[in-house]
VOBA-1610 file (N, C-alpha, C; in pm, whole numbers, padded with zeros to 5 digits, always signed):
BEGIN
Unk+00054+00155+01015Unk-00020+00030+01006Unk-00025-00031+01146Unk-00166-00047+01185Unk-00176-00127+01315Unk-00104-00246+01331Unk-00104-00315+01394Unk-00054-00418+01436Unk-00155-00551+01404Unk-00245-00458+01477Unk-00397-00540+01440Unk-00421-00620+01306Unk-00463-00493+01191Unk-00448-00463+01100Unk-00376-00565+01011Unk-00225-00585+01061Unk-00137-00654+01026Unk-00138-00866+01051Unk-00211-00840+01148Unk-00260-00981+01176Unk-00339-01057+01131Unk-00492-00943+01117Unk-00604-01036+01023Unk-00521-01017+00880Unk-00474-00954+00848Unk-00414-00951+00671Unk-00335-01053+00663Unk-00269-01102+00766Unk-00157-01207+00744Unk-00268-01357+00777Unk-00347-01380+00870Unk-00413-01457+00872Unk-00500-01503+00743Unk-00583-01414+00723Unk-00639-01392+00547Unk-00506-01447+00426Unk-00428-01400+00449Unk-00345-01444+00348Unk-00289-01592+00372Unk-00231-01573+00451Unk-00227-01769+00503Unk-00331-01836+00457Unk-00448-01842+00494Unk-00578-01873+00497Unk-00555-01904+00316Unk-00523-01794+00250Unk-00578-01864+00136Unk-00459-01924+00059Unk-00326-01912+00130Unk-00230-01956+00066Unk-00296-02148+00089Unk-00344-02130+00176Unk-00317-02272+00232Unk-00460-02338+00177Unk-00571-02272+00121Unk-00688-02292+00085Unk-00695-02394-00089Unk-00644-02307-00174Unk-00594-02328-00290Unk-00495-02265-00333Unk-00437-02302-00529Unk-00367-02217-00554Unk-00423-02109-00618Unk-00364-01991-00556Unk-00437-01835-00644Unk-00539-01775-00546Unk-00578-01869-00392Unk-00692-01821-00341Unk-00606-01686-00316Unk-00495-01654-00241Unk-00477-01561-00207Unk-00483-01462-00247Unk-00434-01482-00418Unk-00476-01328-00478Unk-00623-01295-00570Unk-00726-01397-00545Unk-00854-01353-00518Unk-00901-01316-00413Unk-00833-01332-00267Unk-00888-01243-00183Unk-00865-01124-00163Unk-00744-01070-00240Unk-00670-00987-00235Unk-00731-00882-00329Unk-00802-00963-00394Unk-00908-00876-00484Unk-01017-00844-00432Unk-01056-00900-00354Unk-01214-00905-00322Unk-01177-00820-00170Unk-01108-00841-00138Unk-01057-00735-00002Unk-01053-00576-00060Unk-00970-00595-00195Unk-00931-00459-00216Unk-01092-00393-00232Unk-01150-00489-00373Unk-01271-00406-00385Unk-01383-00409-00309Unk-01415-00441-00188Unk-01485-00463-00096Unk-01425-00279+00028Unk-01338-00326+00026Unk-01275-00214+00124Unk-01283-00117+00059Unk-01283-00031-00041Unk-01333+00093-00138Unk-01457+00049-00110Unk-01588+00014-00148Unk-01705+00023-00139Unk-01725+00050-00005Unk-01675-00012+00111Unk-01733-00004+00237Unk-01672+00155+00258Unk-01602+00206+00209Unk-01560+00366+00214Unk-01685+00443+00194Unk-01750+00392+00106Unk-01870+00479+00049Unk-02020+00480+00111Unk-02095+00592+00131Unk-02263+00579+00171Unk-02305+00492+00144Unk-02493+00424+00108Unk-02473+00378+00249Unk-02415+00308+00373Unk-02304+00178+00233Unk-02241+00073+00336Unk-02151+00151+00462Unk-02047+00253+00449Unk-02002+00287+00546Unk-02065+00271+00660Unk-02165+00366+00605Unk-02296+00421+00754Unk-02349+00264+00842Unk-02375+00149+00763Unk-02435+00041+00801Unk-02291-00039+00870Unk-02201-00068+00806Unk-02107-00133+00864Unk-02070-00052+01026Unk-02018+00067+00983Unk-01951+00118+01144Unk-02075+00190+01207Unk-02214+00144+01219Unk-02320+00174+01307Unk-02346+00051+01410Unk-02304+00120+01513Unk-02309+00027+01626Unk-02461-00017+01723Unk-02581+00057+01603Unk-02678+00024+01666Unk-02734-00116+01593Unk-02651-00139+01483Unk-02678-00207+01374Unk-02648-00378+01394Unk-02752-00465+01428Unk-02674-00575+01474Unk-02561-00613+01409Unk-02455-00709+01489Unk-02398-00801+01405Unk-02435-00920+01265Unk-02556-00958+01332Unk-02592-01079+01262Unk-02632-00985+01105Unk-02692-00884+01141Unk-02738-00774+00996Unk-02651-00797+00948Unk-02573-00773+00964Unk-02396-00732+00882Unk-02358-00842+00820Unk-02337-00951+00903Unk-02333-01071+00859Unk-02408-01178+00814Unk-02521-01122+00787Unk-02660-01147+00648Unk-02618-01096+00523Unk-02579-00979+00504Unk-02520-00870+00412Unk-02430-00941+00350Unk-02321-00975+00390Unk-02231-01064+00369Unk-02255-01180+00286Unk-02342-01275+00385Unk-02391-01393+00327Unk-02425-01398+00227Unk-02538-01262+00186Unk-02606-01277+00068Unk-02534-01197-00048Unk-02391-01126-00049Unk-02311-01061-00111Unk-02224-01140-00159Unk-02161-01269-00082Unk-02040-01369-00104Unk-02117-01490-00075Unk-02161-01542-00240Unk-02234-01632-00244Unk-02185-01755-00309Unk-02079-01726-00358Unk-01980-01847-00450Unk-01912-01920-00346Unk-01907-02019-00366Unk-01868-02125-00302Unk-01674-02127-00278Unk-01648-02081-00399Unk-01487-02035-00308Unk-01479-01899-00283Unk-01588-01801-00241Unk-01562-01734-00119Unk-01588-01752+00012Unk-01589-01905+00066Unk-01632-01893+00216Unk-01532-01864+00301Unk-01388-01893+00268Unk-01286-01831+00378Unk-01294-01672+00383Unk-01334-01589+00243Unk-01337-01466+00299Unk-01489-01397+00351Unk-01608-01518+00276Unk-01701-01476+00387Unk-01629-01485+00550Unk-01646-01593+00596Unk-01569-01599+00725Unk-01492-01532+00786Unk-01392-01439+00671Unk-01328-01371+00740Unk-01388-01246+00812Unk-01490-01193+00722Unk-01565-01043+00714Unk-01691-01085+00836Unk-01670-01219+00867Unk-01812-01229+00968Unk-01744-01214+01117Unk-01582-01238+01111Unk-01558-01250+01211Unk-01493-01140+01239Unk-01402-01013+01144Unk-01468-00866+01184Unk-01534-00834+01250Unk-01716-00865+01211Unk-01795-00758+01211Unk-01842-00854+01381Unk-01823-00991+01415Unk-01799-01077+01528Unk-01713-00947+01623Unk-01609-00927+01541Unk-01488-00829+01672Unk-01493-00703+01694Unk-01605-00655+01593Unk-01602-00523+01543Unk-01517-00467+01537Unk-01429-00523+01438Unk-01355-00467+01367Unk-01368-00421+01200Unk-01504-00429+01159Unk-01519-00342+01021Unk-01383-00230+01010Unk-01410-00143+01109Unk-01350-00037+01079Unk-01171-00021+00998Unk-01123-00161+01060Unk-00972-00179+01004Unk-00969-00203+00840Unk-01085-00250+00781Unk-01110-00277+00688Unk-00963-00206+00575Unk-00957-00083+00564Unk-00911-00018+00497Unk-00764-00032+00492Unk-00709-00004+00632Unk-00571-00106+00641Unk-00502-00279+00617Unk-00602-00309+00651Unk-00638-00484+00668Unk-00553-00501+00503Unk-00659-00431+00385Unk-00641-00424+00256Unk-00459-00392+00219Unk-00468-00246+00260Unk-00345-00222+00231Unk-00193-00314+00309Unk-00240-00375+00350Unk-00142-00453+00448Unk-00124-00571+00351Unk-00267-00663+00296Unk-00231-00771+00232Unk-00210-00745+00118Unk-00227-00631+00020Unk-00152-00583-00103Unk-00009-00636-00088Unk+00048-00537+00042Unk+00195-00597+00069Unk+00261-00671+00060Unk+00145-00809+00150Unk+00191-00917+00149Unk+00213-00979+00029Unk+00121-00935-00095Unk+00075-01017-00243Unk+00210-00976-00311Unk+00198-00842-00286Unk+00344-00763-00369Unk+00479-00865-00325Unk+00521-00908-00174Unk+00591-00940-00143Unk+00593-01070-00157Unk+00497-01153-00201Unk+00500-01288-00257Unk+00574-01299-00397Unk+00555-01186-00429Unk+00569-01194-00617Unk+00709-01113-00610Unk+00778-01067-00517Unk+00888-00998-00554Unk+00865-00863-00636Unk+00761-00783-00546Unk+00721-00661-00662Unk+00764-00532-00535Unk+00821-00447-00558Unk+00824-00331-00469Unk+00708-00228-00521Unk+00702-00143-00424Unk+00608-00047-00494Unk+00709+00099-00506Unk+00708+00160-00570Unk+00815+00325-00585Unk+00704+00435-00639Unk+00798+00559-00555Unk+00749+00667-00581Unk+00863+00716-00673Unk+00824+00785-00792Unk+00966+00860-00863Unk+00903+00993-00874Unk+00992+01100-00794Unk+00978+01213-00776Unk+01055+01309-00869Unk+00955+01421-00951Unk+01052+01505-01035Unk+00986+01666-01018Unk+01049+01746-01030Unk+01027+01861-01091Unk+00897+01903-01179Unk+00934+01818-01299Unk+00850+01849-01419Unk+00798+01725-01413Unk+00678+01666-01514Unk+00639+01562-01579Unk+00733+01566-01638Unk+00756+01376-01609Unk+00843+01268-01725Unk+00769+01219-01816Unk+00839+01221-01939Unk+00764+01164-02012Unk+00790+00981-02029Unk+00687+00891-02087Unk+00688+00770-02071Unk+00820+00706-02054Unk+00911+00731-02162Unk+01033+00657-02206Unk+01135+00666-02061Unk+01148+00813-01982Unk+01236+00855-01905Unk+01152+00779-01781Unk+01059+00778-01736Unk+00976+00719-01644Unk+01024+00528-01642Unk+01044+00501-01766Unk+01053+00384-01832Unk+01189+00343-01765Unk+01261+00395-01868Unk+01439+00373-01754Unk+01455+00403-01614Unk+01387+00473-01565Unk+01405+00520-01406Unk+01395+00353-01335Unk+01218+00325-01381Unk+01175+00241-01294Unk+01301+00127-01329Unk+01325+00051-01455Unk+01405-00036-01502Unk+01532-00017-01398Unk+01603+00098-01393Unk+01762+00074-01366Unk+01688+00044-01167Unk+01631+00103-01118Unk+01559+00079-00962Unk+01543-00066-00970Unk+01474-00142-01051Unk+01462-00294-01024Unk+01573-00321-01076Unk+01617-00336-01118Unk+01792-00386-01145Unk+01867-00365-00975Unk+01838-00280-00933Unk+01934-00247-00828Unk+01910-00258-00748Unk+01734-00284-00682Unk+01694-00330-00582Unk+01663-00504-00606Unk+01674-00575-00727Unk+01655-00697-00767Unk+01524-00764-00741Unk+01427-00681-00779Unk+01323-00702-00785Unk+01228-00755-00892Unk+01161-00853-00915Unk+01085-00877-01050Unk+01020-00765-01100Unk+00917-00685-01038Unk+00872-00602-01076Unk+00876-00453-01004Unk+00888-00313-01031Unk+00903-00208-00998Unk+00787-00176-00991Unk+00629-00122-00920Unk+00527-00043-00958Unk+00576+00075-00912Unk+00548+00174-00994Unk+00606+00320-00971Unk+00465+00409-01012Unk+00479+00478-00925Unk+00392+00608-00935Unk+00487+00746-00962Unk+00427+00810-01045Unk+00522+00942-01044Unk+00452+01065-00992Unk+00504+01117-00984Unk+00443+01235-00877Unk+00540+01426-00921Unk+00511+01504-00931Unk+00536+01623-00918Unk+00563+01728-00849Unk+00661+01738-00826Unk+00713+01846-00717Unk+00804+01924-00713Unk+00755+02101-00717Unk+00829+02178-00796Unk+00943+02187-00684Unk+00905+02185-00550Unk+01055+02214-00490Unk+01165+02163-00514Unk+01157+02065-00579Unk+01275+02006-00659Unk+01386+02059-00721Unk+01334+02137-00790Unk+01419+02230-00901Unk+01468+02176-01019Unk+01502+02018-00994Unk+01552+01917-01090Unk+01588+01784-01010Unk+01605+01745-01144Unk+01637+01597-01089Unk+01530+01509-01066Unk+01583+01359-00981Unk+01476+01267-00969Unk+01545+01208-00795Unk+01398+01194-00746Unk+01370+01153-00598Unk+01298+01030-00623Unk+01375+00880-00599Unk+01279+00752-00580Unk+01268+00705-00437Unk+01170+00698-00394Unk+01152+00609-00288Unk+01070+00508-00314Unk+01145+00395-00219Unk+01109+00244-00226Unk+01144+00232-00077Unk+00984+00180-00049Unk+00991+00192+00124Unk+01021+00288+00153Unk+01135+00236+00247Unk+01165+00309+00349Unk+01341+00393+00286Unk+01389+00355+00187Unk+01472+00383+00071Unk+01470+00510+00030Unk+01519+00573+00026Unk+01506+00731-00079Unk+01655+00738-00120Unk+01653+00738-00265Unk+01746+00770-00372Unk+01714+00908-00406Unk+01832+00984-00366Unk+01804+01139-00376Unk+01861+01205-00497Unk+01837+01198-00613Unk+01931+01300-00700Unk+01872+01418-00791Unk+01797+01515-00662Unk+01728+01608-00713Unk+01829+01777-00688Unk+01821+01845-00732Unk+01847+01939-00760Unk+01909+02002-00612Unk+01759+01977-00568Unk+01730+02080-00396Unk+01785+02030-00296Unk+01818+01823-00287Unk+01932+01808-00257Unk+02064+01831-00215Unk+02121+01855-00350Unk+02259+01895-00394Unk+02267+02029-00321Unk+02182+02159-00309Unk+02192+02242-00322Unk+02189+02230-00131Unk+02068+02181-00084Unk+02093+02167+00081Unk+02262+02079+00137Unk+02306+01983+00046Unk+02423+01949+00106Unk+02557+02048+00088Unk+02547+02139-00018Unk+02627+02249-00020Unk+02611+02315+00053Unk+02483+02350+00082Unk+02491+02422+00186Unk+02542+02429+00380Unk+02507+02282+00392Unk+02533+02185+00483Unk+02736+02238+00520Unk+02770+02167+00396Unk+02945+02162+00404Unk+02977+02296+00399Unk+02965+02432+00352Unk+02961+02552+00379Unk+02949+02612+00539Unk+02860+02549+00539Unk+02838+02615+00698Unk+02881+02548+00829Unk+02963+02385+00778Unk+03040+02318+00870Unk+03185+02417+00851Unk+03185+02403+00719Unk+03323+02492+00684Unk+03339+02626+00744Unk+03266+02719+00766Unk+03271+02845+00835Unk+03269+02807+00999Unk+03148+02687+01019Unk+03212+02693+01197Unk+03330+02617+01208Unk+03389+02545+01134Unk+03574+02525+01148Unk+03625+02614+01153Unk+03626+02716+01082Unk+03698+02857+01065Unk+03714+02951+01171Unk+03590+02948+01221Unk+03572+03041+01338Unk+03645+02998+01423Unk+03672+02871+01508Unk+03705+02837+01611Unk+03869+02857+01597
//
């Protein structure tokens, strides 16, 4: 994550903390689904074409964010396409998710297994993780990965709770082969 990136998202979010209550997580909406569309033909092509005036862009806008409590995030998207910075768009988003998540006390987790979990086991994973990271809410994604062999891999952040199979089996291996170069010497 840029730095950049990290600035207009925090500005945007200020902006609407301080606007009303809830602006923030309508912009947070309108960021998210705005930033997927601008991913796609033609808008991509029109936004990051640099033959393409500014003011175009920011007509587009105008006539796209026409409700009266979107003018802080019209404003925001005019003064982008002002810095030309369209292009951050995509981070910008994922940055103020963060921030929204981190207003509300929500982490986001990966729970890593072997096999598909089924609901219930998926269910307790995420539960005993917010218990222990003390979080209101856990969002968890699960994911599949045979190198595993077994077990379950959560990461949260920057966090990894390791109790997979392949693990266990690399730290045995680890203390084995400290144990033989003790021996030798």
């Amino acid at each position: 994550m840029s730095r950049l990136a990290a600035a207009y998202s925090r500005a945007l979010f200020d902006a609407g903390r301080a606007a009303e209550r809830g602006a923030e997580a309508r912009y947070g909406a309108l960021l998210a689904a705005f930033a997927v569309t601008a991913r796609e033909e033609p808008l991509r092509g029109f936004l990051r074409a640099p033959q393409v005036p500014r003011d175009e862009k920011k007509r587009l806008f105008a006539e796209t964010f026409t409700d009266p409590g979107d003018g802080i995030f019209l404003s925001f998207l005019e003064l982008l396409a002002e810095k030309g910075r369209l292009s951050l768009l995509p981070e910008i988003a994922l940055d103020y998710e963060g921030l929204l998540l981190a207003q509300n006390n929500t982490l986001r987790a990966t729970v890593e297994s072997a096999f598909p979990l089924d609901g219930e086991t998926l269910a307790r994973i995420v539960e005993t993780f917010r218990e222990r990271t003390g979080a209101s809410e856990l969002r968890a994604e699960a994911r599949v990965v045979p190198e595993l062999l077994g077990g379950v891999r959560v990461l949260i952040g920057s966090e990894i709770y390791d109790g997979t199979v392949r693990s266990g089996l690399d730290r045995l291996r680890a203390a084995l082969k400290n144990r033989e170069t003790q021996h030798v010497d």
